[in-house]
C-alpha positions in Angstrom: 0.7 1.7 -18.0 -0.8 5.0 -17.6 -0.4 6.2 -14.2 -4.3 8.2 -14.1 -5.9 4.5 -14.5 -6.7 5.2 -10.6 -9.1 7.9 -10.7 -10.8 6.7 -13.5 -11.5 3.0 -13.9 -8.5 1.1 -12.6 -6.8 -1.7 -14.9 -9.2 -3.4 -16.8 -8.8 -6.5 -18.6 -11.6 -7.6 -21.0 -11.6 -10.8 -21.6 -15.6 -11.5 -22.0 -18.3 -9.1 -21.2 -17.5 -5.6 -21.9 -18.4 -4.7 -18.2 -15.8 -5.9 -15.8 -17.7 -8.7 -13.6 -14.8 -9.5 -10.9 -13.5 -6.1 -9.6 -10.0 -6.8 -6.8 -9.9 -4.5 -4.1 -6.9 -4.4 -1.7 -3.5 -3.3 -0.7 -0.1 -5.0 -1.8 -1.6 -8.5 -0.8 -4.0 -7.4 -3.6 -1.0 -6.8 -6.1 0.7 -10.2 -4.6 -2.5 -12.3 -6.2 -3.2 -10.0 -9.3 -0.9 -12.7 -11.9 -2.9 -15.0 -10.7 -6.2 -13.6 -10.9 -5.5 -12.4 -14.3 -4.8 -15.9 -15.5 -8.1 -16.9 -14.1 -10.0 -14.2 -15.8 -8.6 -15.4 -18.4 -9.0 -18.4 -19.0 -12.3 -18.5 -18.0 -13.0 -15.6 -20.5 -14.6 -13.4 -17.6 -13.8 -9.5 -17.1 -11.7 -8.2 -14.6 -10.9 -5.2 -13.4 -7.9 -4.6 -10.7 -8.6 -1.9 -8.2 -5.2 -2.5 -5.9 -3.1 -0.1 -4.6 0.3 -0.9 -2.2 0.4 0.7 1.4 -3.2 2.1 0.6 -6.0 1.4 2.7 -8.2 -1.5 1.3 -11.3 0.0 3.2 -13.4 3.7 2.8 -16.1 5.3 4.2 -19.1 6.0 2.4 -19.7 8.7 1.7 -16.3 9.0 0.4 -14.6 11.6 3.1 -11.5 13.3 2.8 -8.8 11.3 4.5 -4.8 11.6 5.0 -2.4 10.8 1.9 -0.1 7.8 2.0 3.2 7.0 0.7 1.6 7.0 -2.7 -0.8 9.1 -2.9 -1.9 12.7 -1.7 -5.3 13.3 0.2 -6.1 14.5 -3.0 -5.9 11.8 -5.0 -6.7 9.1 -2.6 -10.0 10.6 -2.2 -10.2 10.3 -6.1 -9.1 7.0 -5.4 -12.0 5.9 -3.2 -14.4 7.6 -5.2 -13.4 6.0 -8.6 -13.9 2.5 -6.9 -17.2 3.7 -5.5 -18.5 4.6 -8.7 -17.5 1.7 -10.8 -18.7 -0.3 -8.0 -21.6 1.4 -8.6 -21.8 1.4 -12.2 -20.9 -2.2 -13.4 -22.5 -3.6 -10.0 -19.9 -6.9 -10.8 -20.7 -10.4 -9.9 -17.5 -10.8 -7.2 -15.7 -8.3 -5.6 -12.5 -10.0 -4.6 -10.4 -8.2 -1.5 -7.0 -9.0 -0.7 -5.2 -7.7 2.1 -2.6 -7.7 5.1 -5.5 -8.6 7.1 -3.4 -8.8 10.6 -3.6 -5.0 10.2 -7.1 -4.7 9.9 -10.5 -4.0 12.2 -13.9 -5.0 11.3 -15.3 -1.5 12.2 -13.4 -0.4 9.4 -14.8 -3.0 7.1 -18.4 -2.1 7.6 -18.7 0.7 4.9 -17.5 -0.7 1.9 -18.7 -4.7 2.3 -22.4 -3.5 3.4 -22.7 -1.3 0.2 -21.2 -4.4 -1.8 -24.0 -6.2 -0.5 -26.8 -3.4 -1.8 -25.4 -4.5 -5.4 -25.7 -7.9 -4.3 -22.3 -8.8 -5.8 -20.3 -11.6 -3.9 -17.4 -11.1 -1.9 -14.1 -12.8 -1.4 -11.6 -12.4 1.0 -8.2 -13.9 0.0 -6.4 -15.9 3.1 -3.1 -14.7 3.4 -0.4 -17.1 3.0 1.6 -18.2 6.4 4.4 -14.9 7.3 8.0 -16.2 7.6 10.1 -15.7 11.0 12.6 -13.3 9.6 10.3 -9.9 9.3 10.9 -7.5 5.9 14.0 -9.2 4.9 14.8 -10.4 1.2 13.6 -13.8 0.9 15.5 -15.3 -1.4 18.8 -13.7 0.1 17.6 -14.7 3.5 16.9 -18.1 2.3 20.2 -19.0 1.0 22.0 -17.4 3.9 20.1 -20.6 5.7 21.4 -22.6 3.0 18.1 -23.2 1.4 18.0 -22.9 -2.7 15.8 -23.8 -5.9 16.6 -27.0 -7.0 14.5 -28.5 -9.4 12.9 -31.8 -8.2 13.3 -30.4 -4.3 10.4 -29.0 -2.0 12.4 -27.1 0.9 10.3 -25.9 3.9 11.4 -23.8 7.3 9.8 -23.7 10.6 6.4 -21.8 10.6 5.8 -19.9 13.6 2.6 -18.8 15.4 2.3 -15.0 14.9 -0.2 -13.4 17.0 -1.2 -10.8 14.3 -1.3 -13.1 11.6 -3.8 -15.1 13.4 -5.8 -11.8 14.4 -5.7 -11.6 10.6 -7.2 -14.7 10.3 -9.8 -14.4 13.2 -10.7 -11.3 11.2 -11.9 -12.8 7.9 -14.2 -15.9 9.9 -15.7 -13.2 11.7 -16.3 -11.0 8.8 -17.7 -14.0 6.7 -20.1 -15.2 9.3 -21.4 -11.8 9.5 -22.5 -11.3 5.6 -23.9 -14.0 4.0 -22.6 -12.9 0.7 -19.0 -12.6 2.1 -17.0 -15.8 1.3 -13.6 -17.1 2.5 -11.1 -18.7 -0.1 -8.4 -20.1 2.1 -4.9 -20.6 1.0 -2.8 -20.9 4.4 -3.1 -25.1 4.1 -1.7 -24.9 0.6 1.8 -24.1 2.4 1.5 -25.6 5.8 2.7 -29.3 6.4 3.1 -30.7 9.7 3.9 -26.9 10.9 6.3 -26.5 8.4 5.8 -23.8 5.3 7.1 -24.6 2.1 9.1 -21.7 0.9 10.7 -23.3 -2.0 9.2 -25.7 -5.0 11.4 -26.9 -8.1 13.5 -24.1 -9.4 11.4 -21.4 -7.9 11.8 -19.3 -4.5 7.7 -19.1 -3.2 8.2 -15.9 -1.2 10.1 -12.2 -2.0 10.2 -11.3 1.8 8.0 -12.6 5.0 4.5 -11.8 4.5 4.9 -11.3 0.3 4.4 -14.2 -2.1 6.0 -14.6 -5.4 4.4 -14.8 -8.9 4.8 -18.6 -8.9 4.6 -18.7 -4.9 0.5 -17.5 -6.0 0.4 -19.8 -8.5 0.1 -22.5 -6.2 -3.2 -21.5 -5.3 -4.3 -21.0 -9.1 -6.9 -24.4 -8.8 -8.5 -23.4 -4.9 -9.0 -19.5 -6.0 -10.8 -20.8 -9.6 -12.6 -23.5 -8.3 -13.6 -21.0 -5.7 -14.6 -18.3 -8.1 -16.4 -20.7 -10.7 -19.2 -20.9 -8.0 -20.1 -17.4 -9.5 -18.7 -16.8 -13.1 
């Protein structure tokens, strides 16, 4: 891929209109859905564009300001960063704006910028629930799994103890707050897709749902591939 896509017009994928009419903000969480939300552009012939960026804030000020670099990028180029999404938000003024993020790390003060101009364009907005964290912090899931002796099997749905994490639930907290706020700021939840009887399901068939506690896999995503298009069809 080239690697200046980010301060120009991220990754688009045309698949209808020539103007991208979802745009996906967001940090890794962002990157964690994008298979997914390419095969719903897809198949539903709408335009997409992919605006995510790993361990970089999700939220700006506007006006874009100078702010400190992060793992990834310099000052420099984050600012580009933020100001590319600005102007292509501007620009193409797309039906959804979708935002996915490590919400448990997030304040609505920080927020306030970027959804309030969204709503000037009068695209919608969807926020992405995250999926239930595991109990065992950065590890390697599917190491960490099989240590407990829990492996893909096909025909077997294998599930470990979910556990009430204060910051997830902030996270949580965060995005009803934020939704009742903006009218034009929508929820698509995901957390009840993996929950049973306080139990997350962390493996399905031949496939290993999570890569480490708060991360899902490509096919761990693809279990919310029905909620997030019957979500999104409201708009496209």
């Amino acid at each position: 891929m080239n690697k200046d896509q980010y301060l120009r017009e991220g990754i688009k994928k045309i698949y209808g209109s020539k103007l991208p009419e979802i745009m996906v903000f967001g940090d890794s969480h962002a990157l964690m859905w994008s298979g997914l939300l390419d095969e719903v552009a897809k198949d539903t012939r709408t335009s997409i564009c992919f605006y995510g960026a790993e361990g970089t804030p999700t939220f700006f000020s506007i006006p874009v300001q100078k702010a400190q670099g992060t793992r990834y990028f310099t000052a420099d180029e984050k600012y580009v960063f933020d100001t590319s999404r600005l102007r292509c938000l501007k620009e193409w003024k797309p039906k959804i704006v979708i935002i996915a993020a490590r919400w448990s790390n997030k304040n609505i003060e920080k927020t306030q910028d970027l959804l309030e101009y969204i709503g000037t364009i009068g695209s919608q907005v969807f926020l992405i629930e995250d999926p239930p964290e595991l109990f065992f912090g950065d590890k390697n899931a599917p190491q960490y799994l099989s240590f407990l002796g829990i492996v893909p099997k096909k025909g077997t749905m294998r599930y470990i103890q979910h556990v009430h994490n204060p910051d997830y639930e902030k996270g949580r907290s965060l995005i009803r707050t934020i939704s009742k706020k903006y009218s034009y700021c929508h929820i698509i939840p995901t957390a009840d897709l993996y929950i049973n009887n306080d139990m997350t399901l962390v493996v399905k068939d031949n496939d290993c749902l999570y890569i480490d506690d708060d991360h899902l896999s490509t096919q761990g995503s693809l279990i919310a591939y029905t909620r997030i298009l019957n979500y999104l069809s409201l708009f496209i």
